[in-house]
N, CA, C and O atoms as CSV, one atom per row, in Angstrom:
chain,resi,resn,atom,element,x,y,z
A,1,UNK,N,N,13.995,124.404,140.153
A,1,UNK,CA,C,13.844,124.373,141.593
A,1,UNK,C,C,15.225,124.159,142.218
A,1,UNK,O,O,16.032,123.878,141.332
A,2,UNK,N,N,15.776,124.194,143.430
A,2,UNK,CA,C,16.982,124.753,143.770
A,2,UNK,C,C,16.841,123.233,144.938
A,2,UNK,O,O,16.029,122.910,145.805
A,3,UNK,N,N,18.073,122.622,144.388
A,3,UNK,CA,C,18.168,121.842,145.381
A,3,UNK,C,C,18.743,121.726,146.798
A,3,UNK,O,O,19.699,122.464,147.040
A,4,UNK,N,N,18.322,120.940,147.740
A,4,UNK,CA,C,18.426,121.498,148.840
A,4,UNK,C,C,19.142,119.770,149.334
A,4,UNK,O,O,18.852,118.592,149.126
A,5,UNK,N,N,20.079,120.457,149.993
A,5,UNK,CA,C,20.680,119.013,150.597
A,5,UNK,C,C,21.615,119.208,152.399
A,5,UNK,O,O,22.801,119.319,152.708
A,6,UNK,N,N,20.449,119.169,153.115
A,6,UNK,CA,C,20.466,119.553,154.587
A,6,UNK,C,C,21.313,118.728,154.988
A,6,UNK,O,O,21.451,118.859,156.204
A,7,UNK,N,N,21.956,117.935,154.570
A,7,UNK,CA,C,23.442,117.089,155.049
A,7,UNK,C,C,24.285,117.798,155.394
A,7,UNK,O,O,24.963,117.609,156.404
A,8,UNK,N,N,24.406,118.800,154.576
A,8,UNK,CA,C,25.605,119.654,154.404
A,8,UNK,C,C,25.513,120.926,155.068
A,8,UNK,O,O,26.330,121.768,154.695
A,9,UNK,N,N,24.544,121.319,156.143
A,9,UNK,CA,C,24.265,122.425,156.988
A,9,UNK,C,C,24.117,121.576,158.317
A,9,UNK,O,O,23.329,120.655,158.534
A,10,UNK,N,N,24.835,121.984,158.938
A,10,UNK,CA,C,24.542,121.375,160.624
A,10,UNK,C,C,23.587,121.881,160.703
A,10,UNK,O,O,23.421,122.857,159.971
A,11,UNK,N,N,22.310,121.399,161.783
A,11,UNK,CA,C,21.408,121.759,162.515
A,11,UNK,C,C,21.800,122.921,163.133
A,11,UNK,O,O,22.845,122.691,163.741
A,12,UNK,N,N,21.348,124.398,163.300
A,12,UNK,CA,C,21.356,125.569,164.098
A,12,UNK,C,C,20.982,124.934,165.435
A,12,UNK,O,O,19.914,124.353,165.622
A,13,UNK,N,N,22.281,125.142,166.675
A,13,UNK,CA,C,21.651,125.323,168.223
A,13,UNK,C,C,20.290,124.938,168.689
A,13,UNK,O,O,19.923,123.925,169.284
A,14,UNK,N,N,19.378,126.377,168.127
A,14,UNK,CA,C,18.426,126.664,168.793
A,14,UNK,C,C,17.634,125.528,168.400
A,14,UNK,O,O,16.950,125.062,169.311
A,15,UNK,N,N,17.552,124.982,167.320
A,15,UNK,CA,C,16.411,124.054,166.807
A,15,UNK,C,C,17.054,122.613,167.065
A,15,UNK,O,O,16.542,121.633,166.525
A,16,UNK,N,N,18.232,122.476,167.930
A,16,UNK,CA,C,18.235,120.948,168.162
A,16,UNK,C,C,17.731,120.313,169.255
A,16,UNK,O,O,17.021,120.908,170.066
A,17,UNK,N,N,18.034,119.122,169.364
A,17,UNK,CA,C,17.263,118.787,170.630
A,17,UNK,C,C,17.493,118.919,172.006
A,17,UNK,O,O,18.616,118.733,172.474
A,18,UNK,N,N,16.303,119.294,172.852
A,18,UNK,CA,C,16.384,119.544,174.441
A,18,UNK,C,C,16.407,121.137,174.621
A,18,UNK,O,O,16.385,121.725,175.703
A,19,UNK,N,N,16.468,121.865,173.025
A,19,UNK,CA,C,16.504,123.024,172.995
A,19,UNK,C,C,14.897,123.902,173.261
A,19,UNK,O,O,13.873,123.499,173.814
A,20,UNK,N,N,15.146,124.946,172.748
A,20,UNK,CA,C,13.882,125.780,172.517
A,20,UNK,C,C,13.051,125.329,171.457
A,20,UNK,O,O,11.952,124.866,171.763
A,21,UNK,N,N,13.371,125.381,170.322
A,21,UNK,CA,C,13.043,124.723,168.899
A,21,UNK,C,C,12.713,123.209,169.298
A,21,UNK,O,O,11.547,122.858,169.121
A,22,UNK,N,N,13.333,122.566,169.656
A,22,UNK,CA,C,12.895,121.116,169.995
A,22,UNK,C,C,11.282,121.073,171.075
A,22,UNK,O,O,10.356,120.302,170.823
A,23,UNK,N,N,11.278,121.728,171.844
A,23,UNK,CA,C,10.078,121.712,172.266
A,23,UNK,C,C,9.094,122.308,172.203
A,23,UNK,O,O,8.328,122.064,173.135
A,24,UNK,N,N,8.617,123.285,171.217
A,24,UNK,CA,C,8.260,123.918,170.219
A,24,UNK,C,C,7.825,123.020,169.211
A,24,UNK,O,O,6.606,122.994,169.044
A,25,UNK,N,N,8.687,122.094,168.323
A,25,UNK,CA,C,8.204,121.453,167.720
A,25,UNK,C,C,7.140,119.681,168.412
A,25,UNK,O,O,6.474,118.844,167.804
A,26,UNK,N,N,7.477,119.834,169.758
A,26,UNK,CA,C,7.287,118.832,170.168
A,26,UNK,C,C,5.200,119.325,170.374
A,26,UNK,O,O,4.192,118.689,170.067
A,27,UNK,N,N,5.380,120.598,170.968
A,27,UNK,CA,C,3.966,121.340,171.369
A,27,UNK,C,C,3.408,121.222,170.141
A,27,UNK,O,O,2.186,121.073,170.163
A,28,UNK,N,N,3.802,121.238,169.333
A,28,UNK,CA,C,2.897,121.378,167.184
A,28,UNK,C,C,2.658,120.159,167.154
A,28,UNK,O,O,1.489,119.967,166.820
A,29,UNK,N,N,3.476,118.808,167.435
A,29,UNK,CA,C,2.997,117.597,166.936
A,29,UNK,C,C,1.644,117.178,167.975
A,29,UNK,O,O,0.703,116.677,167.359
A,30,UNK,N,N,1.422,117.360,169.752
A,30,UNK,CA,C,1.292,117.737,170.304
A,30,UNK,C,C,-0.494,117.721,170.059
A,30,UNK,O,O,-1.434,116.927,170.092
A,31,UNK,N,N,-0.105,119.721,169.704
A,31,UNK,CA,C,-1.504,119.880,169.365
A,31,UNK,C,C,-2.101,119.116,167.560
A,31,UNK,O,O,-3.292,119.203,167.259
A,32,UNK,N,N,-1.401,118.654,166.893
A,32,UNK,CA,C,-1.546,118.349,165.741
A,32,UNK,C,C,-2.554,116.896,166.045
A,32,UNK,O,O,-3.644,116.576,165.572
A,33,UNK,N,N,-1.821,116.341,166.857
A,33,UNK,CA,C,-2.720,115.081,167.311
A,33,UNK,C,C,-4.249,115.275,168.078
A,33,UNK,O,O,-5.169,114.476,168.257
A,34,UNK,N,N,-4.096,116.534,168.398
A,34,UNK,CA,C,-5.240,116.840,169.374
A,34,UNK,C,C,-6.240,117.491,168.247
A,34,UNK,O,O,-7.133,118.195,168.719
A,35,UNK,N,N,-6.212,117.358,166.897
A,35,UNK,CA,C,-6.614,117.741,165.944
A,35,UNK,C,C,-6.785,119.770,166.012
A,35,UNK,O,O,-7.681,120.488,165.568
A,36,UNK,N,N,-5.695,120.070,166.649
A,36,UNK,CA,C,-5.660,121.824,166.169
A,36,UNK,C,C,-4.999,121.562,164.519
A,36,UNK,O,O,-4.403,120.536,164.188
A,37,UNK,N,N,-5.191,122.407,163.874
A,37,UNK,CA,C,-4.621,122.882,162.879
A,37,UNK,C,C,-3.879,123.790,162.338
A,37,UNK,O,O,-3.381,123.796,161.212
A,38,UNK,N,N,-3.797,124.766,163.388
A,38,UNK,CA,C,-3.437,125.911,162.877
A,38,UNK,C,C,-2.302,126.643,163.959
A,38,UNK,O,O,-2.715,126.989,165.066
A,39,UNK,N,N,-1.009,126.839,163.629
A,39,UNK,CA,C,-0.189,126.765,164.443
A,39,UNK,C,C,0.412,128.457,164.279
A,39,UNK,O,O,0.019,129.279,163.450
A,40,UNK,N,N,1.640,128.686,165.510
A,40,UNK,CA,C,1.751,130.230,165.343
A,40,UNK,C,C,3.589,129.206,165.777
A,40,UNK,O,O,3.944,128.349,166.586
A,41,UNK,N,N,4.213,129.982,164.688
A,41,UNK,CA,C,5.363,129.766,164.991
A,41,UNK,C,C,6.446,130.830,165.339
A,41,UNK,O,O,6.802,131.551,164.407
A,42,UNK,N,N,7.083,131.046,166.707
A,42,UNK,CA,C,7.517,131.423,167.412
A,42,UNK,C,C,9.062,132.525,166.229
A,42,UNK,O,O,9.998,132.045,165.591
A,43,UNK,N,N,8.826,133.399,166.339
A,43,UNK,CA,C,10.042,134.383,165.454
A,43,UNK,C,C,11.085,134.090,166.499
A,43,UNK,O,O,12.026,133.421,166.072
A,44,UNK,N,N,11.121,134.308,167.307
A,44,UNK,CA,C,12.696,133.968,168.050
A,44,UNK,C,C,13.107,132.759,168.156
A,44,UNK,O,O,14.248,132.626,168.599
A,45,UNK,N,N,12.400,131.630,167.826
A,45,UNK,CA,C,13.096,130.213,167.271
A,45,UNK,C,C,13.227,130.340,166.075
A,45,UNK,O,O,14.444,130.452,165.922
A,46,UNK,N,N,12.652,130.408,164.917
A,46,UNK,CA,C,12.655,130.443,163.436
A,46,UNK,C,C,12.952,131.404,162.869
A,46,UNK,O,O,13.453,131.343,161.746
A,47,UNK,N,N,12.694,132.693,163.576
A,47,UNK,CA,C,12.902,133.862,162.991
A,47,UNK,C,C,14.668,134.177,163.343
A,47,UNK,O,O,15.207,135.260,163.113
A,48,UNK,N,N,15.315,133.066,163.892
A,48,UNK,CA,C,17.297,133.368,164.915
A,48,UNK,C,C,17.749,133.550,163.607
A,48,UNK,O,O,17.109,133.294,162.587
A,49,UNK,N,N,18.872,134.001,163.679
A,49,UNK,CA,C,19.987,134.103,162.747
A,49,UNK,C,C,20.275,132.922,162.348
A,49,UNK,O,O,20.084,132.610,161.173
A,50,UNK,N,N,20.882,131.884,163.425
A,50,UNK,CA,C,21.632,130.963,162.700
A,50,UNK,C,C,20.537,130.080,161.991
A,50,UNK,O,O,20.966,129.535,160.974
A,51,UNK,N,N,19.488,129.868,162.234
A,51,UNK,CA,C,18.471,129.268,161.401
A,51,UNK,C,C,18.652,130.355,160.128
A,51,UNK,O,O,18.973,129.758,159.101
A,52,UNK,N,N,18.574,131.219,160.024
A,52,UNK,CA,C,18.106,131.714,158.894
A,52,UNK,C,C,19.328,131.589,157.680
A,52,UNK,O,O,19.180,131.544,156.459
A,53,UNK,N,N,20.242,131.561,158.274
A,53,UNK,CA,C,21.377,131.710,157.701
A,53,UNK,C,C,22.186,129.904,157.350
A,53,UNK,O,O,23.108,129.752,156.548
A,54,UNK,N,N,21.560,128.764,158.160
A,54,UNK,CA,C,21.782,127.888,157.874
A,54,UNK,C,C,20.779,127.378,156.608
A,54,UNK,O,O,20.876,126.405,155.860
A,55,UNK,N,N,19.821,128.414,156.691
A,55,UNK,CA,C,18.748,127.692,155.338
A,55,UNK,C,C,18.963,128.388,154.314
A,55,UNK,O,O,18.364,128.009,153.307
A,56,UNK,N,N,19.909,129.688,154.170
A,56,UNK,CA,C,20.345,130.639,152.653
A,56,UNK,C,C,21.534,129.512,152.347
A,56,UNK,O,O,21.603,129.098,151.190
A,57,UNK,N,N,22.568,128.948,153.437
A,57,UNK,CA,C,23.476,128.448,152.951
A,57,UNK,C,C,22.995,127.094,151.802
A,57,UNK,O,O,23.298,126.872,150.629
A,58,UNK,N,N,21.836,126.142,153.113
A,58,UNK,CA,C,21.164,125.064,152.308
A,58,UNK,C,C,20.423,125.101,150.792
A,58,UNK,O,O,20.214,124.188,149.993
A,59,UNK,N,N,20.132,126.463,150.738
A,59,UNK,CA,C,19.506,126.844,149.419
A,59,UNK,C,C,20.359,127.552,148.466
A,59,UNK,O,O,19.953,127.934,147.368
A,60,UNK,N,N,21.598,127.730,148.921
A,60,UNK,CA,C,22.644,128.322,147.731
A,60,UNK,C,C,21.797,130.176,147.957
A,60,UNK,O,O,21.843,130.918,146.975
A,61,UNK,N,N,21.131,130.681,149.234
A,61,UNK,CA,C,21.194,131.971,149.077
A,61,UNK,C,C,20.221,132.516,148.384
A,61,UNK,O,O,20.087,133.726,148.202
A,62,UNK,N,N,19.219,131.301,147.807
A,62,UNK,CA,C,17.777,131.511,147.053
A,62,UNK,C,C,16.590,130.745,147.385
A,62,UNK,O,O,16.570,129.587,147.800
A,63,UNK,N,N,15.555,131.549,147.150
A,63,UNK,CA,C,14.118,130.919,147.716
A,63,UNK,C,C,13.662,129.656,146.811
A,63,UNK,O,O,13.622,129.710,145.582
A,64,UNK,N,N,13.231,128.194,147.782
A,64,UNK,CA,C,13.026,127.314,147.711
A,64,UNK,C,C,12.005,127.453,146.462
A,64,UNK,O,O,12.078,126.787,145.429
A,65,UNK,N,N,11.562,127.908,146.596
A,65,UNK,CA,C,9.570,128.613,145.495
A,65,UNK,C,C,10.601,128.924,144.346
A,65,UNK,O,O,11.138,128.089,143.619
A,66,UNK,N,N,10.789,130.433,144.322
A,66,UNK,CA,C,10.840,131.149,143.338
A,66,UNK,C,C,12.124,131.111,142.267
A,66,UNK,O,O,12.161,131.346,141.059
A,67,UNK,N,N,13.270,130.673,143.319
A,67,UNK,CA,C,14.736,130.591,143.044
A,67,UNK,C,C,15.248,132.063,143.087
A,67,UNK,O,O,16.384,132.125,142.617
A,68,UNK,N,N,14.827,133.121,143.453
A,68,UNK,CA,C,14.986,134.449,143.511
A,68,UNK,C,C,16.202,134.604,144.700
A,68,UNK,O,O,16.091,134.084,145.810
A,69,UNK,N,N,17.459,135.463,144.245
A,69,UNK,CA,C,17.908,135.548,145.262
A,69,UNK,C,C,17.391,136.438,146.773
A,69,UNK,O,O,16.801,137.518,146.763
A,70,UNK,N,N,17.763,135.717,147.917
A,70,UNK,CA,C,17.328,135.561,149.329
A,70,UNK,C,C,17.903,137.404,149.600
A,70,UNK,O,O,17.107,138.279,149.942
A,71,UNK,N,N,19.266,137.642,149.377
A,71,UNK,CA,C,19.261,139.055,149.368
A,71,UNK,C,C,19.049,140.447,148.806
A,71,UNK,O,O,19.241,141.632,149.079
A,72,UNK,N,N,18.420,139.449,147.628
A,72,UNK,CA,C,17.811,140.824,146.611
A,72,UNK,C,C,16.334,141.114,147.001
A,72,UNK,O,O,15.633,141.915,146.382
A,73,UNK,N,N,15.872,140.314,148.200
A,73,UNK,CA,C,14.419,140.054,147.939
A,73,UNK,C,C,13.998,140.682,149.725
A,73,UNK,O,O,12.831,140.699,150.115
């Protein structure tokens, strides 16, 4: 399994706080308490570049699951 050590990746912009991503995650905890379960997560917060690219760096460039590399796949 591929270790992951988010110390070493700044937080992406979009997902910090007061941001888009920040209140987004605030609406999930939100409805989570209101007992929904089942959530739709937004591609233009999660789906941004620098998120995506801050979590290949955090993973060395391979999937958390499989260890398969992220650009062969």
């Amino acid at each position: 399994m591929v270790r992951i050590d988010k110390t070493l990746v700044p937080v992406p912009a979009i997902l910090d706080t007061g941001r888009d991503g920040h209140s987004a995650l605030e609406q999930i905890k939100t409805d989570y308490d209101n007992g929904i379960r089942e959530f739709r997560f937004s591609p233009k917060i999660y789906g941004h570049k620098t998120v995506k690219d801050a979590l290949k760096k955090a993973q060395h460039d391979k999937c958390c699951f499989c260890e398969a590399r992220v650009a062969h796949n």
